[in-house]
VEXNU-108397 format. One line per field, with one value per residue (C-alpha): x, y, z; residue in one letter. Coordinates in steps of 0.5 Angstrom, whole numbers, plus 500, padded with zeros to 3 digits. Layout:
<sites>
c1 = c(X,...);
c2 = c(Y,...);
c3 = c(Z,...);
type = c(A,...);
</sites>
This chain:
<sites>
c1 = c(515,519,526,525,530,530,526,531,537,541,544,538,533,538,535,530,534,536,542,544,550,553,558,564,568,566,569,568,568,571,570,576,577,577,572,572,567,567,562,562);
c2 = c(033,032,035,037,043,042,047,053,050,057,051,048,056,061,067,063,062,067,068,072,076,080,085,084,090,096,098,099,093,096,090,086,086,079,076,071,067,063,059,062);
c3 = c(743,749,749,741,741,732,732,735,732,731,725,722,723,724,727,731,737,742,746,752,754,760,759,765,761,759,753,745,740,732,726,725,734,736,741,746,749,756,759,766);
type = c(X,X,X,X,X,X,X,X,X,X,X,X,X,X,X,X,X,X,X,X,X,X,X,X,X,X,X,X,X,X,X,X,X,X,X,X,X,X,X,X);
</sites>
């Protein structure tokens, strides 16, 4: 099972994959706000 990811594919098993995050600016998120993500 060398580099067998399928397992968690958040596209195939949605919610057995985790993701992580780092708040650059504090500041209150309402539905309806755009979000950005950038590879840092």
């Amino acid at each position: 099972m060398e580099n067998e990811f399928s397992r968690i594919d958040q596209n195939k098993r949605r919610g057995w994959s985790r993701w992580s995050a780092s708040v650059i600016e504090e500041g209150v998120v309402s539905v309806g706000d755009a979000v950005y993500l950038e590879d840092i």
